[in-house]
Residue frames as qw, qx, qy, qz and C-alpha x, y, z in Angstrom:
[[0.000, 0.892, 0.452, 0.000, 0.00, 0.00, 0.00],
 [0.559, 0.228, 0.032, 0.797, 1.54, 3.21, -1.08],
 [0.053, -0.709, -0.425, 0.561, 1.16, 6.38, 0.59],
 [0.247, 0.660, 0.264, 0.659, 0.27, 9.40, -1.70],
 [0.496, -0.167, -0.078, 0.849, 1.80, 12.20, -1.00],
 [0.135, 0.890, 0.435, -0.003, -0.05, 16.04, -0.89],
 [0.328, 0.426, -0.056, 0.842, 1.91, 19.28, -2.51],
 [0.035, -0.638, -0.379, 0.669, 1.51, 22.15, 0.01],
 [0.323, 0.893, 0.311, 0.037, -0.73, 24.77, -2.20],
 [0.247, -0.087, 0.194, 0.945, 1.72, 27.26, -3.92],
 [0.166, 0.469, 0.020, -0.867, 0.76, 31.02, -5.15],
 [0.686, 0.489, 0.532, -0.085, -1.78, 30.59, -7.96],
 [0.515, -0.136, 0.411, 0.740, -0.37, 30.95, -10.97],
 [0.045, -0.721, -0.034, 0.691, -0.36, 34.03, -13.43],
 [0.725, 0.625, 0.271, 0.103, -0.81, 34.53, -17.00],
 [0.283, 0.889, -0.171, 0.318, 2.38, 37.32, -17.06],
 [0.825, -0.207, -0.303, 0.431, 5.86, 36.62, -15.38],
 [0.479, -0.766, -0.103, 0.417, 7.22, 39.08, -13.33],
 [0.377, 0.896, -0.191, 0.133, 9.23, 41.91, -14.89],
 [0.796, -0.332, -0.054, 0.503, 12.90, 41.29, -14.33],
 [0.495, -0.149, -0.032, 0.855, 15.29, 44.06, -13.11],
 [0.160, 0.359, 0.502, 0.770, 14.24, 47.32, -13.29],
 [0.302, 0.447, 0.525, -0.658, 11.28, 49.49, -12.32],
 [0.509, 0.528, 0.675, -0.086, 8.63, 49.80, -14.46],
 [0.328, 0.148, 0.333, 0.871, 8.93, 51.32, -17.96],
 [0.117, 0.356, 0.175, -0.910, 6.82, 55.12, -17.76],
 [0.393, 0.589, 0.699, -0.102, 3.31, 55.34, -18.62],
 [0.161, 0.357, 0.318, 0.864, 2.85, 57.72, -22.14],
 [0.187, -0.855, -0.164, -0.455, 0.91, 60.20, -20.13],
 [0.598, -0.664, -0.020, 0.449, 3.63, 60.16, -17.26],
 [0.391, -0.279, 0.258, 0.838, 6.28, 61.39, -19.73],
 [0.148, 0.825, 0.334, 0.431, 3.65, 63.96, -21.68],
 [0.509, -0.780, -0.359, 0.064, 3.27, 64.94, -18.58],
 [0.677, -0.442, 0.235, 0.539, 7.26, 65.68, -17.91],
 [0.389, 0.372, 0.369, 0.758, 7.25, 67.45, -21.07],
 [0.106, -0.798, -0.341, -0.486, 5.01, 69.46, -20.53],
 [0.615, -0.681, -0.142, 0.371, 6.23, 70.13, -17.09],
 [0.676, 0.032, 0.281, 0.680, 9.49, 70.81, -19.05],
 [0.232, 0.605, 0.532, 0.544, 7.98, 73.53, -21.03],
 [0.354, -0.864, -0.325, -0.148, 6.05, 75.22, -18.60],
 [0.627, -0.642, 0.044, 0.439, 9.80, 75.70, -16.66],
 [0.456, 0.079, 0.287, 0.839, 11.53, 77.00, -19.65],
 [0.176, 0.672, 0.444, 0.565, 8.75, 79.66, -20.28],
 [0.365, -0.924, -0.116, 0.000, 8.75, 80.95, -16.86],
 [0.648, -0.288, 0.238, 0.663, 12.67, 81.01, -16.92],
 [0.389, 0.471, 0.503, 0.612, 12.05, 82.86, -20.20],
 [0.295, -0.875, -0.240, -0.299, 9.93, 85.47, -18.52],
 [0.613, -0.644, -0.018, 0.457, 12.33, 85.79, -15.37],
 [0.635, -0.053, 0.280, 0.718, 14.74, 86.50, -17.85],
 [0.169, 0.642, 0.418, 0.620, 13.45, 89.10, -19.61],
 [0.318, -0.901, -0.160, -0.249, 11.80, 90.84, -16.98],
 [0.800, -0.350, 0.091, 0.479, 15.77, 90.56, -15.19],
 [0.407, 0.040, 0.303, 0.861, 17.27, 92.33, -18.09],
 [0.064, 0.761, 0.309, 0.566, 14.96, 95.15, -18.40],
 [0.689, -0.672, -0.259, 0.083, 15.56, 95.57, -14.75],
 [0.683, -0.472, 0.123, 0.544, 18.91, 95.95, -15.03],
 [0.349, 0.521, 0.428, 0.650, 18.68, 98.36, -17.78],
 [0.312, -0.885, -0.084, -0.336, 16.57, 100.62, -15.50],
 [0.722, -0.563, -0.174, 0.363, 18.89, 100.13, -12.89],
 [0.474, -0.085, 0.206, 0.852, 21.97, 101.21, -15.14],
 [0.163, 0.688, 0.367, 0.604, 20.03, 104.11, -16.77],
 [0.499, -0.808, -0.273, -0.157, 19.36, 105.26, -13.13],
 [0.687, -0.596, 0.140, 0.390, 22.89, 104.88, -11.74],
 [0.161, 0.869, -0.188, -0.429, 24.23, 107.27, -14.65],
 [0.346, 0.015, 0.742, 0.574, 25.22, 105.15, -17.57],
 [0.294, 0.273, -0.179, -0.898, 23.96, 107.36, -20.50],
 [0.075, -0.223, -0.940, -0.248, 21.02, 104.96, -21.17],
 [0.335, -0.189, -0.067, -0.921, 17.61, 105.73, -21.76],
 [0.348, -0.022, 0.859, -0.375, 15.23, 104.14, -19.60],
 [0.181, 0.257, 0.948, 0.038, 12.67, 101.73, -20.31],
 [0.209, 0.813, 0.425, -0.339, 9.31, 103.99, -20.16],
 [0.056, 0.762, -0.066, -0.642, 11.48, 106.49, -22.13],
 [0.167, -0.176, 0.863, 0.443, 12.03, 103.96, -24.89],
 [0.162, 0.469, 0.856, 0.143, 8.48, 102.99, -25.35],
 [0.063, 0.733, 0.313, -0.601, 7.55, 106.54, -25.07],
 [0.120, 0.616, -0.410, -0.661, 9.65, 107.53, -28.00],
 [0.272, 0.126, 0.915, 0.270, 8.39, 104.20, -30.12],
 [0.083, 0.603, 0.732, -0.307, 4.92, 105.35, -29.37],
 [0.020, -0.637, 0.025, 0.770, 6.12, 108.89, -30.77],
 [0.172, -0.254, 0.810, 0.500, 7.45, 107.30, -33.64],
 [0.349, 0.459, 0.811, -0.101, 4.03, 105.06, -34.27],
 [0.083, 0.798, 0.360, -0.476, 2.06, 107.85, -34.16],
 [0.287, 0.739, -0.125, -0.597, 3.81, 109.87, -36.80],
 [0.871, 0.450, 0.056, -0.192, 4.00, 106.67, -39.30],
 [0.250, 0.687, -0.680, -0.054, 7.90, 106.84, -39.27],
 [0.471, -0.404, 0.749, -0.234, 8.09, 103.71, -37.11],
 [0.792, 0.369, 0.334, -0.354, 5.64, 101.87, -39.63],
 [0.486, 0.848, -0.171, -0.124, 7.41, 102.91, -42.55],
 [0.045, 0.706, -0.702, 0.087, 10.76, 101.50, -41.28],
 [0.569, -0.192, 0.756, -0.262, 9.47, 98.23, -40.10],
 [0.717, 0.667, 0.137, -0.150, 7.86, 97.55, -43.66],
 [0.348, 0.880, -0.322, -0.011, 11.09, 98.39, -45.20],
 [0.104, -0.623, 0.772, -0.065, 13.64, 96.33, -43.19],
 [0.602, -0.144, 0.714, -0.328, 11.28, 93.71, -42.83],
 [0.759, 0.629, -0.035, -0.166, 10.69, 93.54, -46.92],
 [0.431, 0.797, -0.420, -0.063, 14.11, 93.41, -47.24],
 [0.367, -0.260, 0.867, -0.213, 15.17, 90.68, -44.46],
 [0.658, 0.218, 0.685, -0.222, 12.36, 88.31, -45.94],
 [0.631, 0.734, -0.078, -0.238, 13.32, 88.91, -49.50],
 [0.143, 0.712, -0.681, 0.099, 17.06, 88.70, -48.90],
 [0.433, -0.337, 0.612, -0.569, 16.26, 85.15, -46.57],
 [0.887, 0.392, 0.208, -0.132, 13.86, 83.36, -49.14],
 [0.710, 0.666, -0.218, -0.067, 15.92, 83.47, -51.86],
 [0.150, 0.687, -0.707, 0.076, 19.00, 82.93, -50.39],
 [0.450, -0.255, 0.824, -0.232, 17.51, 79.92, -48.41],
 [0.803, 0.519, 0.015, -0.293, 15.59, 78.80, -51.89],
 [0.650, 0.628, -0.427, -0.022, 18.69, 78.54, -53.59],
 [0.143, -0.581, 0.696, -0.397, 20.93, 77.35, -50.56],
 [0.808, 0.027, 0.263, -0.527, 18.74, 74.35, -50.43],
 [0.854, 0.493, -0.053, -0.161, 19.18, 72.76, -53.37],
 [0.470, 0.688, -0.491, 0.254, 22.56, 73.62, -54.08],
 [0.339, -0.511, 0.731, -0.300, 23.79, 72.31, -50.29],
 [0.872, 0.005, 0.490, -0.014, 22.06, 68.55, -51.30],
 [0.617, 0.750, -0.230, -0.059, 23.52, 69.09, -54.94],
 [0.078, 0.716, -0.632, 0.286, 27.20, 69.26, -53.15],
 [0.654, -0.353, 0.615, -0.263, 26.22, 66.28, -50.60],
 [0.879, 0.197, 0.299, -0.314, 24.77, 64.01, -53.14],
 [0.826, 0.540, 0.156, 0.046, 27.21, 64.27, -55.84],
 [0.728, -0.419, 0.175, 0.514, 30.73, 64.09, -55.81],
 [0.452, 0.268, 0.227, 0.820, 31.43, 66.29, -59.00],
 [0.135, -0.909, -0.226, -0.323, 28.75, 69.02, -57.77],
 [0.882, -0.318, -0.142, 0.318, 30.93, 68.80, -55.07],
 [0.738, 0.182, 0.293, 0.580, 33.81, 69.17, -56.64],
 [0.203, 0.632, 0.369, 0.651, 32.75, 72.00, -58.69],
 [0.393, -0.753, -0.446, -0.283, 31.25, 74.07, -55.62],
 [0.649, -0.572, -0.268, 0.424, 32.73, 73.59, -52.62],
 [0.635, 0.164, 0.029, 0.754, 35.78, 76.16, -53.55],
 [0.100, 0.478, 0.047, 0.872, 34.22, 78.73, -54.58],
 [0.611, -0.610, -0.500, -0.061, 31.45, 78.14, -51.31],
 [0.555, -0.648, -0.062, 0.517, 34.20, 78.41, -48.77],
 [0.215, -0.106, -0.131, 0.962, 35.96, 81.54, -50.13],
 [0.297, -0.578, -0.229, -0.725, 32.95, 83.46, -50.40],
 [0.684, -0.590, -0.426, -0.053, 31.97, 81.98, -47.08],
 [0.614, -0.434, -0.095, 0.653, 35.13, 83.71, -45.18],
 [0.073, 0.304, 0.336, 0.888, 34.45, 86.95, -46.92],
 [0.126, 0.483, 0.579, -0.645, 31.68, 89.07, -45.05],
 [0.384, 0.724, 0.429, 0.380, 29.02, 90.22, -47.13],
 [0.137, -0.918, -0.157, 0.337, 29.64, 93.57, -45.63],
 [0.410, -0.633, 0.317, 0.575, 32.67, 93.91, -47.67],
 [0.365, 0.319, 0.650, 0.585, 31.31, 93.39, -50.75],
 [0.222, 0.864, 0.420, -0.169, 28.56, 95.79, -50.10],
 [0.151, 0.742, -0.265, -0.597, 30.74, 98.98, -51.70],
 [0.241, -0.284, 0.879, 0.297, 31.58, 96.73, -54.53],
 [0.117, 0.519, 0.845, -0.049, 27.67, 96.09, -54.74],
 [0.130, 0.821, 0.172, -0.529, 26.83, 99.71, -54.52],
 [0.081, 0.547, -0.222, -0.803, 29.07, 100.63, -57.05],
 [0.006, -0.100, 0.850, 0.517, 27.64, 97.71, -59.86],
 [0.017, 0.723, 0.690, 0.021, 23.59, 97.62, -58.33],
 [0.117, -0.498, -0.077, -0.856, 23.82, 101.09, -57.36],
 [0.138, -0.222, 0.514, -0.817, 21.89, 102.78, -54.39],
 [0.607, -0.244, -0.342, -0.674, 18.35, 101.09, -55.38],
 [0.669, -0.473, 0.438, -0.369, 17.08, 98.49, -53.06],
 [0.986, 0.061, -0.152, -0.017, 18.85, 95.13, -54.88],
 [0.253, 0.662, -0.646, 0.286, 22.15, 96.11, -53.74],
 [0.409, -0.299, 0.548, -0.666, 20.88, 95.76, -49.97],
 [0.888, -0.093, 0.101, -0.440, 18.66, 92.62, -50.79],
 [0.670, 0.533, -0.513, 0.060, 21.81, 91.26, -52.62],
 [0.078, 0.380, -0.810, 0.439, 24.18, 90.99, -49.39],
 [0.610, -0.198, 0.410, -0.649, 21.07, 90.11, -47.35],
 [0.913, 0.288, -0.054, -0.284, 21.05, 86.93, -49.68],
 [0.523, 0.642, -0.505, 0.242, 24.07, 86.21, -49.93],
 [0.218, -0.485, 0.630, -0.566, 24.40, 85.88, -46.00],
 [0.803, -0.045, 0.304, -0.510, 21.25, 83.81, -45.61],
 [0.864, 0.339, -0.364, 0.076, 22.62, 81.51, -48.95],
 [0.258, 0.616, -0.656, 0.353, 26.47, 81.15, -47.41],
 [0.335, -0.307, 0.721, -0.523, 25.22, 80.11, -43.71],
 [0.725, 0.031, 0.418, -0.546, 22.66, 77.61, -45.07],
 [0.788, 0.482, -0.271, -0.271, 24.08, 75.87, -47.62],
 [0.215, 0.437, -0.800, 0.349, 26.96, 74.67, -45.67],
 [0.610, -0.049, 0.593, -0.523, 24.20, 73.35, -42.98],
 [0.857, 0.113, 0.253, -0.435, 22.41, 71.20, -45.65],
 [0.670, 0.429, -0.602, 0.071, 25.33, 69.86, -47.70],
 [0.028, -0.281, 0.863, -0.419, 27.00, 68.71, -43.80],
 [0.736, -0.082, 0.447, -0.502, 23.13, 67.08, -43.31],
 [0.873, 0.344, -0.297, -0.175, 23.75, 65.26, -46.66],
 [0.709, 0.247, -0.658, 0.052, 26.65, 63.68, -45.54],
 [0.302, -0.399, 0.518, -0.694, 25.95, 63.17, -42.35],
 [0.900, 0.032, -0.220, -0.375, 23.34, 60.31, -43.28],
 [0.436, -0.392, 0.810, -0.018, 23.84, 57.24, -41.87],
 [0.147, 0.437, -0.770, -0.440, 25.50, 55.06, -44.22],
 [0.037, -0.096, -0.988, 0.113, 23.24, 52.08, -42.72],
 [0.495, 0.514, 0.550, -0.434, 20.11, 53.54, -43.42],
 [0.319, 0.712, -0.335, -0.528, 21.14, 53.95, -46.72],
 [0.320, 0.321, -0.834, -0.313, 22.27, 50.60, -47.36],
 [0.244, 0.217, 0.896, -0.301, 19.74, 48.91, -45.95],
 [0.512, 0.653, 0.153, -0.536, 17.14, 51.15, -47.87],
 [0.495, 0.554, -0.508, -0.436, 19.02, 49.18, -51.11],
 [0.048, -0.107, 0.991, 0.066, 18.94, 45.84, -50.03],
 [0.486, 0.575, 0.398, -0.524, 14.91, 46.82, -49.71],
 [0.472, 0.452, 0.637, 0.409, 15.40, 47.47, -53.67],
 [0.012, -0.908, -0.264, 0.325, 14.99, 51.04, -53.13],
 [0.502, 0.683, 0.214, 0.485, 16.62, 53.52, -56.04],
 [0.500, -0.161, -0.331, 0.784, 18.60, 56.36, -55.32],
 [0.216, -0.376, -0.217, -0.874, 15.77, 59.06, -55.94],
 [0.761, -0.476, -0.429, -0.106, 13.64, 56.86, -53.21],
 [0.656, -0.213, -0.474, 0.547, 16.59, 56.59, -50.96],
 [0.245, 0.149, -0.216, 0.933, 17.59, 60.37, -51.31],
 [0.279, -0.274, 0.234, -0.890, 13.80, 61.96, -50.22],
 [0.787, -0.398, -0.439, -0.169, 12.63, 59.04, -48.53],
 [0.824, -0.326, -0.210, 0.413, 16.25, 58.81, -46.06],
 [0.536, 0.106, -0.033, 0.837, 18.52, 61.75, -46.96],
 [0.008, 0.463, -0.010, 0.886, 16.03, 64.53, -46.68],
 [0.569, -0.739, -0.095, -0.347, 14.46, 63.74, -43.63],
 [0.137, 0.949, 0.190, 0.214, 17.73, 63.32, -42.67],
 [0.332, 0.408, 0.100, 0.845, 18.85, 66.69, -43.59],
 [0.144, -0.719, -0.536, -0.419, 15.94, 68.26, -42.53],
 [0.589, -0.772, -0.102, 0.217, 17.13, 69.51, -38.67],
 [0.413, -0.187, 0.206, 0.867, 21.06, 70.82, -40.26],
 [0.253, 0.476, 0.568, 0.622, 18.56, 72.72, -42.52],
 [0.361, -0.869, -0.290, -0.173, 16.17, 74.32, -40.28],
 [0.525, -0.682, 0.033, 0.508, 19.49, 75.42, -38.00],
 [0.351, 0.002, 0.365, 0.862, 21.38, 76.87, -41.20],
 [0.047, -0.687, -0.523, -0.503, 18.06, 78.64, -41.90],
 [0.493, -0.795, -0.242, 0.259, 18.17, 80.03, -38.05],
 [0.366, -0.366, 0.390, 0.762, 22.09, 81.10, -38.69],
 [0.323, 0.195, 0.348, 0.858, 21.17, 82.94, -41.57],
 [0.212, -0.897, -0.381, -0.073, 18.15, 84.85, -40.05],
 [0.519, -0.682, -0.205, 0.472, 20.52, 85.70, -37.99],
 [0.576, -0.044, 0.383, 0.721, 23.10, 86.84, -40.78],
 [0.226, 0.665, 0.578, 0.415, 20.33, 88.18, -42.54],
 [0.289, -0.874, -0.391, 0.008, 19.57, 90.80, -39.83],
 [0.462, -0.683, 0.103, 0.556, 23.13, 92.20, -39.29],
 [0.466, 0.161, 0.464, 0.736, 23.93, 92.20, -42.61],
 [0.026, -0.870, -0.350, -0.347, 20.30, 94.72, -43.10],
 [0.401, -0.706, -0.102, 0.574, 21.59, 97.17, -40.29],
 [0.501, -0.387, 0.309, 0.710, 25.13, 97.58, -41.93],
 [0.298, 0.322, 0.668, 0.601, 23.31, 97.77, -45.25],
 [0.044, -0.886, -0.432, -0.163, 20.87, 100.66, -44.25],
 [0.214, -0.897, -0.261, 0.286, 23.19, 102.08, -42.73],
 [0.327, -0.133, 0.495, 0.794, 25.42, 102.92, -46.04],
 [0.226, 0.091, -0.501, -0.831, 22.40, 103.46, -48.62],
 [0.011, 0.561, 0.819, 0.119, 19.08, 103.67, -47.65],
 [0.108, -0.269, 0.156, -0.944, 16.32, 106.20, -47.10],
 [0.694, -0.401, 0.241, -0.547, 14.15, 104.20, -44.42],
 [0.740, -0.020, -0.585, 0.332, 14.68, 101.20, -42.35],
 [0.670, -0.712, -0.101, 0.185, 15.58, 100.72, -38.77],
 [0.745, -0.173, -0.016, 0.645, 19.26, 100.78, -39.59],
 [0.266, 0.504, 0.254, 0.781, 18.98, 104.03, -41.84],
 [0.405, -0.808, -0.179, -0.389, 16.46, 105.80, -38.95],
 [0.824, -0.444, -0.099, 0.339, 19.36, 104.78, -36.21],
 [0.543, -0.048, 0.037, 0.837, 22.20, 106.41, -38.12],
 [0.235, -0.828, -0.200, -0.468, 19.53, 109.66, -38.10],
 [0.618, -0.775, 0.013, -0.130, 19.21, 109.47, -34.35],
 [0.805, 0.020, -0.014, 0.593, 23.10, 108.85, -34.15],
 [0.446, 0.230, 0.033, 0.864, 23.91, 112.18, -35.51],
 [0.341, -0.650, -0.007, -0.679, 21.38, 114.13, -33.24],
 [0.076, 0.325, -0.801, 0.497, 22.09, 112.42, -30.31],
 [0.731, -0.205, -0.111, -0.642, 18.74, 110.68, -30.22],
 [0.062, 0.301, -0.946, 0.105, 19.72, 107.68, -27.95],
 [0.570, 0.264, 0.344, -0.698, 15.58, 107.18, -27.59],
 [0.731, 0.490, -0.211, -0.427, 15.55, 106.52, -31.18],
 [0.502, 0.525, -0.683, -0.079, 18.30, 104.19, -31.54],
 [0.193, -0.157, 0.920, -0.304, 17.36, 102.11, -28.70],
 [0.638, 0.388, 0.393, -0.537, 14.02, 101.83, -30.14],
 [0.505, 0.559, -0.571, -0.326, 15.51, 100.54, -33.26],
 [0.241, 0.234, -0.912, 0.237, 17.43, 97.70, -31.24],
 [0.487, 0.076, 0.782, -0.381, 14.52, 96.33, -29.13],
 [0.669, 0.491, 0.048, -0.556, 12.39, 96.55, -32.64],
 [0.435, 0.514, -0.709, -0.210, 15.22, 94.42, -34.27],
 [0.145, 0.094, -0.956, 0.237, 15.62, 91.82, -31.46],
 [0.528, 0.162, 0.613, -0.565, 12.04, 91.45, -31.12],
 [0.748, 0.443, -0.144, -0.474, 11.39, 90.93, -34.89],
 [0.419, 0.439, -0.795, -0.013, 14.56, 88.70, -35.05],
 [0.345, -0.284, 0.763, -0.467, 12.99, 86.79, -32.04],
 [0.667, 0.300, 0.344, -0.589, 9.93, 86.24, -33.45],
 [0.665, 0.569, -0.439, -0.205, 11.07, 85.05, -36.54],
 [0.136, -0.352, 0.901, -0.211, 13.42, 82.43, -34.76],
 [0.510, 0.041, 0.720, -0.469, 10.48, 81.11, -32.96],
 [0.804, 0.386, -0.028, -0.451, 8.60, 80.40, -36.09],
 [0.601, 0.361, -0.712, -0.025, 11.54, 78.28, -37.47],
 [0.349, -0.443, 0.599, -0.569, 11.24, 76.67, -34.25],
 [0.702, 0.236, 0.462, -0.489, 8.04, 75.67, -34.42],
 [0.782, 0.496, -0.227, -0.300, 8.60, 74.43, -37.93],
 [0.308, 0.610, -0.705, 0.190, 11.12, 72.83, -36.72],
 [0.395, -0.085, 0.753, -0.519, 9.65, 70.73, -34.25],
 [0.701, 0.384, 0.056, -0.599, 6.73, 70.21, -36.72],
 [0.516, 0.704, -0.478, -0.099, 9.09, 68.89, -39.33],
 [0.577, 0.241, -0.722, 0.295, 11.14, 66.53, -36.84],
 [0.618, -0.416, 0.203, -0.635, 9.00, 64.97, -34.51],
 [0.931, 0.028, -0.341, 0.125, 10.45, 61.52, -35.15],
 [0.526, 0.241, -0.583, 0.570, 13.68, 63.04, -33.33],
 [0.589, -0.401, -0.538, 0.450, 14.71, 62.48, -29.91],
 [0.304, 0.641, -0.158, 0.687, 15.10, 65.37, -27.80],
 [0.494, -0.183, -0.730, 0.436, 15.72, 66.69, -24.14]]
């Protein structure tokens, strides 16, 4: 006679084995969440900041550095408004930054994947790229004046020229930048090199682009100053070197917050298109 034997009861078993190692991986509305958190701290930083540096403007205006204070800046904007000059200049610089900006990033496009893609475009290109690129436009600009003359393509000319120089180098360094291994994998697939290049190469490109577009806003904007302030008859830069030679320091600070607020604003949009545009990439 055999004895039978009883298991003691064990835990009941479980359709899902225990994660190993680790804590749990983050619910997708824990890390919205943490973005968004993220955000919300950079805008109020954003705001400190600002409101910090106007502060300390008043401060120095007050403690006798020949600055004009804050209130007296917006006062003399307000002057400005009011008699249409202020209008009249913003139109003007801002025709000529977003003329000078397209085109140069139109053409700055192309030509930077041209150079990536192809080794004789390359070839051909690069040279003459980098010495213009180590050349300021500003030093062509007499050179410009004397062969466009005073009209407004002299002034749209450099303004292009900057915007083309700083972005075309950005998208030719996204072309080769590509990893090689999404590329050859996208041909063992069977995939052509017209497929490969705006299926893999221009998205990417697409983030060296949008920063060489930023860097030539930027270019775009110093280059307009220097350029108004040789041969114009409105603009910010041209209405500064006015208030220069009357000692209007009112005006000419009202010139500079009007620049770095249009150049801000403009940023942000490529930003945002920038984010739009490359949402597949990581970021922190």
């Amino acid at each position: 006679m055999t004895a039978s034997t009883t298991r003691p009861p064990g835990p009941p078993a479980t359709s899902e084995a225990p994660r190993a190692g680790g804590p749990p991986a983050p619910s997708g509305r824990g890390a919205s969440r943490r973005r968004m958190s993220r955000r919300t701290t950079v805008r109020v930083l954003n705001v400190v900041s600002v409101v910090g540096g106007i502060g300390i403007w008043w401060l120095l205006a007050l403690g006798g550095f020949q600055f004009p204070t804050p209130p007296e800046v917006v006062s003399k904007a307000v002057e400005l408004w009011q008699a249409g000059t202020l209008t009249q200049d913003v139109l003007a610089s801002l025709g000529r930054v977003l003329t000078g900006f397209l085109l140069g990033s139109a053409l700055a496009i192309p030509v930077g994947f041209l150079m990536g893609w192809y080794s004789v475009a390359r070839g051909l290109l690069e040279p003459w790229i980098q010495f213009f690129r180590t050349i300021p436009p500003l030093a062509l600009l007499p050179l410009v004046l004397v062969l466009m003359g005073i009209g407004e393509l002299p002034k749209v000319f450099v303004i292009f020229l900057a915007a083309f120089l700083a972005c075309v180098i950005s998208t030719f360094q996204g072309v080769v930048s590509t990893d090689r291994t999404l590329i050859n994998a996208a041909r063992v697939l069977g995939a052509h090199d017209g497929t490969i290049f705006l299926k893999v190469v221009v998205p990417a490109s697409t983030p060296f682009i949008l920063v060489g577009m930023r860097t030539g806003l930027g270019s775009a904007w110093a280059t307009l100053v220097a350029a108004e302030l040789l041969a114009a008859q409105a603009g910010l830069g041209y209405r500064m070197q006015q208030a220069q030679l009357y000692y209007d320091l009112a005006t000419i600070f009202v010139g500079i917050v009007i620049i770095g607020i249009l150049g801000l604003v403009m940023d942000r949009l490529l930003l945002l298109a920038e984010t739009r545009l490359t949402g597949w990439q990581e970021r922190r």
